[in-house]
N, C-alpha and C positions, 0 to 999 in steps of 0.2 A: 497504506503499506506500512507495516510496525505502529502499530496501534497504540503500545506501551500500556494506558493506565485508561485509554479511550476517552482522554478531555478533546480532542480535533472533532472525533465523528459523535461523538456527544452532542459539542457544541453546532456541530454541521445539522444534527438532528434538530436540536430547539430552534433552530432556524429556519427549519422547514424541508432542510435534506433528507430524501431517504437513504441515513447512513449505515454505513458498516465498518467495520475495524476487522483485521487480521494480523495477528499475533503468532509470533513463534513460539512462546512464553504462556503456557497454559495456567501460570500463575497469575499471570498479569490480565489475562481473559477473565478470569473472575473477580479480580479487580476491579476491569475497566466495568463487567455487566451489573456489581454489586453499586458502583457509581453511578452509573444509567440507572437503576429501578431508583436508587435515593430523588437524583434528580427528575425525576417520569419521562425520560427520556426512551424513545422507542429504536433507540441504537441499535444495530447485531452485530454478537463476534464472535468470531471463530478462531480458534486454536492452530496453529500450523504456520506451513509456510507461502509468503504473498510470491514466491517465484514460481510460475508454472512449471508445472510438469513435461519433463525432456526437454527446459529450456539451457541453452549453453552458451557462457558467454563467449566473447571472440576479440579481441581488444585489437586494433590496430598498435600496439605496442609491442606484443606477444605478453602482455600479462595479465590474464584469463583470471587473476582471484577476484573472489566477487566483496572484498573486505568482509564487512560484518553481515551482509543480508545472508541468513541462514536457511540453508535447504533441509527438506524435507517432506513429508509429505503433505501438498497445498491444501490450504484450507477452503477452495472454493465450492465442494462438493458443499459442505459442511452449510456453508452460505445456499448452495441450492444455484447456482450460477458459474460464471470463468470472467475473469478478468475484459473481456468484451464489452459486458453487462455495462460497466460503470460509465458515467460521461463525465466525472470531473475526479481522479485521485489525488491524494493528497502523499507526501512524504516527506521527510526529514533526511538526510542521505549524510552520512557521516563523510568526511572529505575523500576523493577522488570515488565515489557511487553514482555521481551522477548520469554517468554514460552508460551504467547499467542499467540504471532504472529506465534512462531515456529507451534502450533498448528493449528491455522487457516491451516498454508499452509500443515500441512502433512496430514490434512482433507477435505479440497479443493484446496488444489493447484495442479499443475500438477508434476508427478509423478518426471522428469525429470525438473523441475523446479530451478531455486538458488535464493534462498531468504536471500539478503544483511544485515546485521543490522550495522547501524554507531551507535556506542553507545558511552557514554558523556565523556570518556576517549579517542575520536575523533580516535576508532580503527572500522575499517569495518571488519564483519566478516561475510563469506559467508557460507551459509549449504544448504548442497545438500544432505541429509538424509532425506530420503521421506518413511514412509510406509502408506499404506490404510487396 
């Protein structure tokens, strides 16, 4: 989820992951995929947005912004799949995103899913708490 310049699902790829990156930043898509061929790295990205389609946040707070994760139209066609697909995502969540993201995936991710957060005190924490 925000791919940026594609070094996470790059390096998720030489390690044997079938990865992917999704990017809002069509700039930064051809970044991360001119990076990937340097490297021979068999990464995919796609341009757009990692929030699904007709998702809406709901905050038990009443405040519904979603900070910086940027809508529009999802990149998951593009990939050939929906956010189901994945069993392990990855993201970086700029401060207070993490309940969205958690959100996102306990609404469309797959059930069996792990959805990683590095957050700015440089700790990964992974949750695999999923209801639908």
């Amino acid at each position: 989820m925000g791919s940026a310049s594609g070094v996470i699902a790059i390096m998720a790829d030489l390690l044997g992951f079938e990865a992917y990156g999704i990017e809002i930043d069509p700039e930064l898509v051809e970044v991360a995929r001119r990076l990937a061929e340097r490297h021979g790295s068999d990464a995919r990205f796609a341009a757009g947005s990692f929030v699904p389609s007709g998702y809406v946040w709901k905050s038990g707070t009443g405040d519904d912004r979603l900070g910086t994760l940027a809508l529009g139209e999802p990149a998951y066609a593009e990939l050939g799949c929906d956010l189901s697909y994945f069993d392990v995502v990855f993201a970086y969540p700029w401060d207070g995103e993490e309940p969205v993201l958690r959100d996102i995936m306990r609404r469309h991710g797959s059930a069996h899913a792990t959805l990683l957060l590095h957050d700015p005190a440089a700790r990964v924490e992974a949750d695999r708490t999923r209801s639908r």
